[in-house]
C-alpha positions as CSV (number, residue, x, y, z in Angstrom):
1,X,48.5,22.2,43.2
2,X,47.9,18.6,43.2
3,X,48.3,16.3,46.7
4,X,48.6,12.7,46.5
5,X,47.6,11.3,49.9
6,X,48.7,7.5,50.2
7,X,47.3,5.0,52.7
8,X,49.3,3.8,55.7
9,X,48.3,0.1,55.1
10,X,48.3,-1.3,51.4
11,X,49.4,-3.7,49.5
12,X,51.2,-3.9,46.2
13,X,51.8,-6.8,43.7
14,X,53.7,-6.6,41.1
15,X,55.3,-9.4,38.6
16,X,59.2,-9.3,37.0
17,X,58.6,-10.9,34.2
18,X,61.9,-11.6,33.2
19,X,62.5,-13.6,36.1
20,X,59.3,-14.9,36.1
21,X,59.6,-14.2,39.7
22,X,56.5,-12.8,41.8
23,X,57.4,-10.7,44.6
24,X,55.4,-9.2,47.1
25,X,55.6,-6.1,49.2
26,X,53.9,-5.8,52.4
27,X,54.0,-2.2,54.1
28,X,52.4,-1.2,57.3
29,X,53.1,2.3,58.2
30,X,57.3,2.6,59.1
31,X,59.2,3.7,56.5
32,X,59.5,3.3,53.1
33,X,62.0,2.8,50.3
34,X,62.9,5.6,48.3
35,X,62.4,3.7,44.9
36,X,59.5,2.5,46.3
37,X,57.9,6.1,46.8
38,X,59.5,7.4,43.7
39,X,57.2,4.9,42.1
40,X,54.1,5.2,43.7
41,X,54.2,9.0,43.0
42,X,54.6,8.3,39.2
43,X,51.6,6.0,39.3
44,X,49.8,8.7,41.2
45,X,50.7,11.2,38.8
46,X,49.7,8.9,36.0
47,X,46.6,8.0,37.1
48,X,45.6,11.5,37.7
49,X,46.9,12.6,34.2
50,X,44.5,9.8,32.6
51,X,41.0,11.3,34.7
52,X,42.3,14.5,33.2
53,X,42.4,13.8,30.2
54,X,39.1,11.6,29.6
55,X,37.3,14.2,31.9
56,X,34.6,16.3,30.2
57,X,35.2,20.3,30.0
58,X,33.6,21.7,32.5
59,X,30.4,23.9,31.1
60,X,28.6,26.3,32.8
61,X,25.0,25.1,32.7
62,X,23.8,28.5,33.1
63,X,25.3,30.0,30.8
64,X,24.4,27.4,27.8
65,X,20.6,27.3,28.8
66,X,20.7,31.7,28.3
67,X,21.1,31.5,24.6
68,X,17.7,30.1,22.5
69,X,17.6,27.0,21.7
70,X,18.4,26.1,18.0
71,X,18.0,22.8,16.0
72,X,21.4,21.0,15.4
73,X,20.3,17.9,13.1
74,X,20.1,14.3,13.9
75,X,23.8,14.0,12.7
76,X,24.9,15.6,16.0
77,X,22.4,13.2,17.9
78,X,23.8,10.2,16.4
79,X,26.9,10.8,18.5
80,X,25.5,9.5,21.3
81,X,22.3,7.6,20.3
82,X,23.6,5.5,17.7
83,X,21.4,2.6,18.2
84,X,18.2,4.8,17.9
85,X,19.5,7.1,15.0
86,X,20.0,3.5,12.7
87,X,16.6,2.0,13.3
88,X,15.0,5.7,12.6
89,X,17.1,5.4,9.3
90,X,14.8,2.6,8.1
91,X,11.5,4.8,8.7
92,X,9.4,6.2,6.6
93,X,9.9,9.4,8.6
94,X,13.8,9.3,7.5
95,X,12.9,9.5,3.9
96,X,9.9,11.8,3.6
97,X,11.7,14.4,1.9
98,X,15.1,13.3,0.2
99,X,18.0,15.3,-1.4
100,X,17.7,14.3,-5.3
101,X,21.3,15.9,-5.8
102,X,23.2,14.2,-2.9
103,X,21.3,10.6,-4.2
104,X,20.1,10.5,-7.3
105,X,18.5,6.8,-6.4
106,X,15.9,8.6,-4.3
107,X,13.8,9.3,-7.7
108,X,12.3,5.6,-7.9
109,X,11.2,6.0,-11.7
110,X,12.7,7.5,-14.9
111,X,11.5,10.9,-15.5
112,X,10.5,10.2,-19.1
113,X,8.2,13.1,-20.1
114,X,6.8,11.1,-23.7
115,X,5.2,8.4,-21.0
116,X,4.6,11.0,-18.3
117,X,2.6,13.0,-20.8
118,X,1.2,9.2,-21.9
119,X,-0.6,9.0,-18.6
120,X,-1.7,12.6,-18.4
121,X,-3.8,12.6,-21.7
122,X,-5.5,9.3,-20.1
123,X,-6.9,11.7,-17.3
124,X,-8.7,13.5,-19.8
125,X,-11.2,16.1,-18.5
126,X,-9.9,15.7,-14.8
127,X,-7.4,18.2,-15.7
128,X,-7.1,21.8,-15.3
129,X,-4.3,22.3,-18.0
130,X,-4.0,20.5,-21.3
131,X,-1.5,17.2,-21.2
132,X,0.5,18.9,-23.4
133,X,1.1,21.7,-21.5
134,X,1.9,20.6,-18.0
135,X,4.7,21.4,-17.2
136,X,7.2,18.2,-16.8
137,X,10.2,19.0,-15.1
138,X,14.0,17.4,-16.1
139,X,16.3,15.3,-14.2
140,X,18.3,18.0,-13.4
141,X,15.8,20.2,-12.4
142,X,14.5,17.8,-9.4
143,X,16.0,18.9,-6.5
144,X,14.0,16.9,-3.8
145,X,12.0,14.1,-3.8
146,X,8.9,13.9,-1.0
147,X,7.8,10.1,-0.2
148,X,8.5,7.0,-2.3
149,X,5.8,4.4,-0.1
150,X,2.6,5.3,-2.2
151,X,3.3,8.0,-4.3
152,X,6.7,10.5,-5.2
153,X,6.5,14.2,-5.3
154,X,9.3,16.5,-7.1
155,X,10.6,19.9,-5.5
156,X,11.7,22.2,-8.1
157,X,12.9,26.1,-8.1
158,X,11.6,28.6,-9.7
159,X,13.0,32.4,-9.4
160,X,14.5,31.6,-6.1
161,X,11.4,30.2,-4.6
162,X,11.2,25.7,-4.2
163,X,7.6,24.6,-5.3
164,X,6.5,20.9,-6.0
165,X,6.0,20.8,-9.6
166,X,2.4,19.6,-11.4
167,X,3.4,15.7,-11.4
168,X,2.8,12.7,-9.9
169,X,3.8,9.1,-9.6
170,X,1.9,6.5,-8.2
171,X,4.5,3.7,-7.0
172,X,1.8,0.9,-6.6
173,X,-0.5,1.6,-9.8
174,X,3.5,2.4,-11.9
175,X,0.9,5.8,-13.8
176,X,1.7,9.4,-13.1
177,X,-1.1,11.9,-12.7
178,X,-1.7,15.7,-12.5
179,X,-0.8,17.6,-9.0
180,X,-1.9,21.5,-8.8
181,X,-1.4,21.6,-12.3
182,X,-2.8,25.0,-12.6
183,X,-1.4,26.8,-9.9
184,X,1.9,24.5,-8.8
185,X,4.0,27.8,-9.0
186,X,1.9,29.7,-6.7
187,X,2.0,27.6,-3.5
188,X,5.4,27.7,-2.2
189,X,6.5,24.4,-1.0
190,X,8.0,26.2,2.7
191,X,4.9,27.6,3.5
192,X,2.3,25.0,2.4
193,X,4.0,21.6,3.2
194,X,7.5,22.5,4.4
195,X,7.4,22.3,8.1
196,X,6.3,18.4,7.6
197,X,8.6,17.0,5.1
198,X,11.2,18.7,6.5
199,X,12.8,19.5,10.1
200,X,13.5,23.0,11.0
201,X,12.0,24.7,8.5
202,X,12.2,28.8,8.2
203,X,9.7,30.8,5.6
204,X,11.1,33.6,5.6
205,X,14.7,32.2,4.7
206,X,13.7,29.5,2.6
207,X,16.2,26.9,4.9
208,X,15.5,23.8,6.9
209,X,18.3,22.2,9.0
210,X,17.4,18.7,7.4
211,X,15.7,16.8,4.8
212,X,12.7,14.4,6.6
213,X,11.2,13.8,9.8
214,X,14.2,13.9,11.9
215,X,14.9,13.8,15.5
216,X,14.2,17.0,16.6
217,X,10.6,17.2,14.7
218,X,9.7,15.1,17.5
219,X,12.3,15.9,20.1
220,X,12.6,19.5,19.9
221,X,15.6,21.9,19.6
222,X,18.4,20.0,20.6
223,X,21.5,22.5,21.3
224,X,21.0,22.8,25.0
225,X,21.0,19.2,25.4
226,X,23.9,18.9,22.5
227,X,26.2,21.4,24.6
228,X,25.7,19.8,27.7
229,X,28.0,17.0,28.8
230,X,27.1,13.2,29.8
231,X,28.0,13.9,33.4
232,X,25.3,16.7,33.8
233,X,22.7,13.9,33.9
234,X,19.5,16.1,35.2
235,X,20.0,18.9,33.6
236,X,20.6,17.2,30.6
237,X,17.6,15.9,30.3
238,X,15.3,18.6,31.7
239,X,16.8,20.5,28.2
240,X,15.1,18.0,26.2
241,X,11.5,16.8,25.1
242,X,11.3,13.1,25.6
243,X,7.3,12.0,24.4
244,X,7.0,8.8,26.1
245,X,7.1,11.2,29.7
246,X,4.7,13.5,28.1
247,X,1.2,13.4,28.9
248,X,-1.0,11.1,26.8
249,X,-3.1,14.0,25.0
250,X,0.0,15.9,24.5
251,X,2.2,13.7,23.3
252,X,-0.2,12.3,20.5
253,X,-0.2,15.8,19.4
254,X,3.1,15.7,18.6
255,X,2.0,12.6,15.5
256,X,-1.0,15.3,15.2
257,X,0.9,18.0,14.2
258,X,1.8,16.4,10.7
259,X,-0.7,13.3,10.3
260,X,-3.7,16.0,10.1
261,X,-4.7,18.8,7.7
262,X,-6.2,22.1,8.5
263,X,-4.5,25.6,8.5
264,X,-2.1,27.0,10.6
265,X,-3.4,30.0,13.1
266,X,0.0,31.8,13.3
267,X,1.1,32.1,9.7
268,X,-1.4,32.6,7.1
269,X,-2.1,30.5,4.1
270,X,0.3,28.1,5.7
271,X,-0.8,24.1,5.7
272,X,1.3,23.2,8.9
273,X,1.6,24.4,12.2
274,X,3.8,27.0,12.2
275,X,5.5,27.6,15.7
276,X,4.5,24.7,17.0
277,X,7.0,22.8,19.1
278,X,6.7,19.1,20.9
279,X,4.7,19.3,23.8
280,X,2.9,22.3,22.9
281,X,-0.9,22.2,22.6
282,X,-1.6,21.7,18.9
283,X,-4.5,23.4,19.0
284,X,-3.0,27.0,19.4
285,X,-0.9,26.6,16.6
286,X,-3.5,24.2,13.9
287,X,-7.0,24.0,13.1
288,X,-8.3,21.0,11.8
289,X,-10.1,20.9,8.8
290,X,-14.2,19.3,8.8
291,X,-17.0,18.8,6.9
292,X,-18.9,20.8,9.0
293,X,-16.7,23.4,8.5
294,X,-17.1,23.0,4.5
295,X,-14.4,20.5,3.2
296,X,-16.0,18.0,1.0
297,X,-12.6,17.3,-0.8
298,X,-11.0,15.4,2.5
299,X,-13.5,14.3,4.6
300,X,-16.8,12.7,4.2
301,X,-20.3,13.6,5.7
302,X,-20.0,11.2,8.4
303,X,-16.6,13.1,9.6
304,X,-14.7,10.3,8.6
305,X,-11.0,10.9,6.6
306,X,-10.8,10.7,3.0
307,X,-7.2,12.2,2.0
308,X,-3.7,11.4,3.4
309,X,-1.7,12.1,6.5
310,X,-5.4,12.9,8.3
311,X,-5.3,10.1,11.0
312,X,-5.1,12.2,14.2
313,X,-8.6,13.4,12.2
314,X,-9.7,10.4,12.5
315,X,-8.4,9.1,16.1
316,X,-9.5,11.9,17.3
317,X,-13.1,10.6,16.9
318,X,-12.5,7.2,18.0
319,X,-12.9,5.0,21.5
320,X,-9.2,4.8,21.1
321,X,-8.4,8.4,21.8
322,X,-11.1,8.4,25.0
323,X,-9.3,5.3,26.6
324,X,-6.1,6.8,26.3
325,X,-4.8,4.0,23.6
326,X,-2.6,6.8,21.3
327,X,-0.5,6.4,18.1
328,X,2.7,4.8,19.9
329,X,0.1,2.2,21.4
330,X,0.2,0.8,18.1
331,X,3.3,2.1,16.2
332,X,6.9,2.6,16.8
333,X,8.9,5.3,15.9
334,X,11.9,4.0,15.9
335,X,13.1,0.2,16.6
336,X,15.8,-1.6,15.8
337,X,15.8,-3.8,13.1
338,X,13.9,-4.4,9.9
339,X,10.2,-2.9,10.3
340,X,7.8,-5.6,10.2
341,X,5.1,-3.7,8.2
342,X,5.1,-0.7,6.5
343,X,2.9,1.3,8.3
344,X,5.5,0.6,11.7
345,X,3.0,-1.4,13.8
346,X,4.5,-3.5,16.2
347,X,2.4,-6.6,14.8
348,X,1.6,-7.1,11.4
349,X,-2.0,-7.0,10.6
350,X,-4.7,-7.7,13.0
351,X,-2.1,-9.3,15.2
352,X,-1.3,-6.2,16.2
353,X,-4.8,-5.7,17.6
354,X,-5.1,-8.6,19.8
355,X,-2.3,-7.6,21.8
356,X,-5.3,-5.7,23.6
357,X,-8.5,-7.4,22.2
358,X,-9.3,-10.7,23.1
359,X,-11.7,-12.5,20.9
360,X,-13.9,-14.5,23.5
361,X,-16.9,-15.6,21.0
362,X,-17.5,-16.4,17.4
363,X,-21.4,-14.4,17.8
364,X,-22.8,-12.0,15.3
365,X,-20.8,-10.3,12.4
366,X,-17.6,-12.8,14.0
367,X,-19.9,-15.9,13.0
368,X,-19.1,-15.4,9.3
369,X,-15.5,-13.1,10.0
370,X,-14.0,-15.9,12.3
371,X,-10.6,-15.2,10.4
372,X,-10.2,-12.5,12.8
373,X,-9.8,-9.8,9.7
374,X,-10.1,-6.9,12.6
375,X,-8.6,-4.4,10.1
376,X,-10.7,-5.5,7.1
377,X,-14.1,-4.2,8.9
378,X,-13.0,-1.8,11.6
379,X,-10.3,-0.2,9.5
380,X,-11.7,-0.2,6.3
381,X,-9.5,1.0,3.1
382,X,-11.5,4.3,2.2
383,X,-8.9,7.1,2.4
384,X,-6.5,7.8,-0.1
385,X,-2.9,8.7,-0.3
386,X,-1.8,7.8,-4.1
387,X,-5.1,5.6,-5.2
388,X,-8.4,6.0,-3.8
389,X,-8.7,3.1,-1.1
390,X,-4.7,2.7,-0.3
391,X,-4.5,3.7,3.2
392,X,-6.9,2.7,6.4
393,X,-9.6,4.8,8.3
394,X,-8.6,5.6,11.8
395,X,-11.3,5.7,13.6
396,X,-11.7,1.7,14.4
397,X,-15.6,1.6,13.1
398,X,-16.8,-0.7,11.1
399,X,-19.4,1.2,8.6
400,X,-22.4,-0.5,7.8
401,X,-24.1,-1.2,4.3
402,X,-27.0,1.1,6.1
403,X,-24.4,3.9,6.3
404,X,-23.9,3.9,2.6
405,X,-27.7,4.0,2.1
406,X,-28.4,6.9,3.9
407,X,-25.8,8.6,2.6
408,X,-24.1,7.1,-1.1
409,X,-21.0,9.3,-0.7
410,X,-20.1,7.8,2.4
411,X,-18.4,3.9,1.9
412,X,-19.2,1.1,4.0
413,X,-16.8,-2.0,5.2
414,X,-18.6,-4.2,3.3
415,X,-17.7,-3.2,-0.3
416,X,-14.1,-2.4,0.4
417,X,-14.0,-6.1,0.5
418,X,-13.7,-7.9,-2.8
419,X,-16.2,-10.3,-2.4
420,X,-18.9,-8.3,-1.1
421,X,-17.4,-5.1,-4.0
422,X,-20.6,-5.6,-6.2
423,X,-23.3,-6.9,-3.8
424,X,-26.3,-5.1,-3.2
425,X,-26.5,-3.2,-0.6
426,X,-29.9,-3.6,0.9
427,X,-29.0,-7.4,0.7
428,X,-25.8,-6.7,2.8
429,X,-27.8,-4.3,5.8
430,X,-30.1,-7.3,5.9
431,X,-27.8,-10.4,6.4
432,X,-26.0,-8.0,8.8
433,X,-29.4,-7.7,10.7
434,X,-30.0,-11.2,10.8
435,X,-26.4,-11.6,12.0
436,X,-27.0,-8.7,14.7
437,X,-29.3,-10.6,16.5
438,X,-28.3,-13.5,19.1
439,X,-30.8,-16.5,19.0
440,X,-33.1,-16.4,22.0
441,X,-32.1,-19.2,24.5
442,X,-34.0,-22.4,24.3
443,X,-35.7,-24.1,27.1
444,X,-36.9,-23.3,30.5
445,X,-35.1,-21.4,33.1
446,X,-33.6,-23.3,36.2
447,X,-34.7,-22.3,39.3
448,X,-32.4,-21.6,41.9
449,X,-31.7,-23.6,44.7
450,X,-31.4,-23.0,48.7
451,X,-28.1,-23.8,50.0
452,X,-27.9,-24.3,53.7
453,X,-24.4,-24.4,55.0
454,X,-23.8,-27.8,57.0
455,X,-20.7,-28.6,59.3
């Protein structure tokens, strides 16, 4: 039963318009006209027929929170973060795994197999499997693309199983090049890369809930907070994982779990971390790969990163990581607007490193590099996603023409630059000695001088 209870003081106002007459009623307590009451009723009635029907369902918290938690896409978190959803449209994230039959325009290059198979033969003895007989998948065949920045993967089927077939195209170099070419059809895509390029991924069923790096990679399952209405406001957001409230440690693990490379500990043979979930220690779930612990291929002696999507490797070593200045310190996820770079910084270039470092003297190596190229020597180019040298180190060091010496496998700053690409490199340690060492001070020290304190 519904009860209206009026006031016994109010005041109503009201305007006839067609006698452009304004008449004013002024009650206090008494009696009351009939139409008068007949009228407030209806507006009471109204009024309480409007918060009905714009009023949420009522949920029971209790009962939504019982069942597990299950990924619902970040179509159904669009509904109510909108603003967020667009700018994580234009990230790289967004687009790291594309469906080829839902837009064909996400292959960036015509699969023409007399040039693909062109740019094979040119590799010569680096492959496994004769040009000829690399398999070059159609059109048709290409049901998902992976990346478009550096390079472009192709995700094909074979007997009910999606692999990533044995080419390659470079986007920046326009050449295509060999990728597992001998044994493409024996690492299933799902349990070797799936997990990363896509969100919500199941082995065992062969499904993800979406293409790319979508909300809920980061985020977590999102049915809980889905089900729950807007008027729940706690309990809303206790149901799910926001990474700007996590700890520091933990919530760069998060960018860890994908921007690494190792093996998974709960699913064998599996390159991603299998079971993870956001705010999870990573290292329960992923082991990093080493030199130490035998891989040559990606990383270099001095335990520096030489393959792709290995920065947490790298941070991981650096002053960065021990200061507490994390991935989101320098990049954005997702922010409205055009992305200023491509790598998401929230500066371009070595702006973006003077929103912390303050350059207070020209001395030493900064006498010659007064440009203030921070990345040029402290993130050299000498890890590779598509071309050897494409994408940064990340471990903020600048390596030294010495370092290269002791060790010629390892690169130094110095060479990744153009003008110093062919210099010899005892020449180079030994300008950067001379540059290492400040002048001594000239002249004869002041002596100090009582003060005695006067009125």
């Amino acid at each position: 039963m519904i009860r209206v209870v009026l006031p016994q003081v109010f005041d109503i106002r009201y305007v006839l318009t067609n006698k452009e007459k304004r008449v004013s009623h002024n009650i206090k307590g008494g009696s009351m006209k009939k139409k008068t009451m007949t009228g407030l009723l209806l507006i009471g009635l109204s009024t309480l027929a409007l918060w009905g029907c714009s009023s949420e369902p009522v949920v029971d918290v209790a009962s939504v929170t019982s069942q597990p938690k299950e990924f619902v896409g970040s179509d159904t978190c669009k509904r109510c973060h909108l603003e967020h959803f667009d700018s994580w449209e234009m990230t790289l994230h967004s687009r790291m795994l594309q469906d080829a039959k839902k837009n064909e325009d996400a292959i960036i290059v015509p699969i023409d197999e007399k040039k693909i198979r062109e740019d094979l033969a040119k590799l010569g003895d680096k492959l496994k499997v004769p040009a000829d007989q690399i398999y070059v998948p159609k059109k048709d065949e290409i049901l998902y693309t992976i990346g478009s920045q550096w390079k472009q993967r192709f995700i094909v089927k074979k007997d009910g199983t999606l692999y990533i077939s044995p080419i390659q195209y470079n986007a920046e170099t326009h050449r295509w090049v060999n990728y597992h070419e001998n044994d493409w059809d024996k690492r299933p895509w799902g349990l070797k890369c799936g997990g990363c390029h896509a969100t919500g991924m199941d082995i065992a069923n062969q499904t993800f809930i979406e293409p790319g790096v979508g909300c809920e990679a980061c985020h977590g399952k999102g049915s809980w907070h889905a089900a729950l209405p807007k008027t729940k406001v706690f309990e809303k957001r206790n149901t799910i994982v926001n990474p700007a409230k996590l700890t520091m440690g933990v919530a760069a693990q998060i960018c860890g779990s994908c921007h690494n490379r190792g093996k998974s500990v709960m699913e064998k043979g599996s390159g991603w971390p299998v079971g993870y979930a956001p705010g999870k220690a990573l290292a329960a779930y992923y082991q990093s790969t080493s030199f130490e612990k035998g891989d040559v291929k990606h990383v270099y002696a001095n335990e520096f990163s030489k393959g792709h999507h290995q920065q947490f490797i790298d941070w991981q070593q650096s002053k960065h990581a021990t200061e507490g200045v994390t991935c989101t310190s320098c990049h954005y996820v997702h922010q409205v607007g055009m992305p200023q770079t491509r790598s998401q910084t929230t500066k371009p270039g070595s702006a973006q490193c003077f929103q912390c470092h303050i350059q207070v003297n020209n001395n030493m190596a900064h006498s010659i590099h007064s440009f203030a190229n921070c990345i040029g020597c402290h993130m050299p180019r000498i890890a590779k996603s598509a071309e050897s040298g494409d994408i940064h180190s990340h471990v903020f060091v600048a390596l030294l023409p010495e370092d290269t010496l002791k060790n010629p496998k390892v690169p130094n700053s110095c060479q990744t630059c153009h003008k110093h690409k062919n210099d010899n490199l005892e020449e180079l340690q030994l300008k950067w000695k001379k540059l290492s060492v400040l002048p001594k001070p000239i002249g004869q020290p002041i002596e100090s001088i009582e003060y005695k304190y006067t009125r």
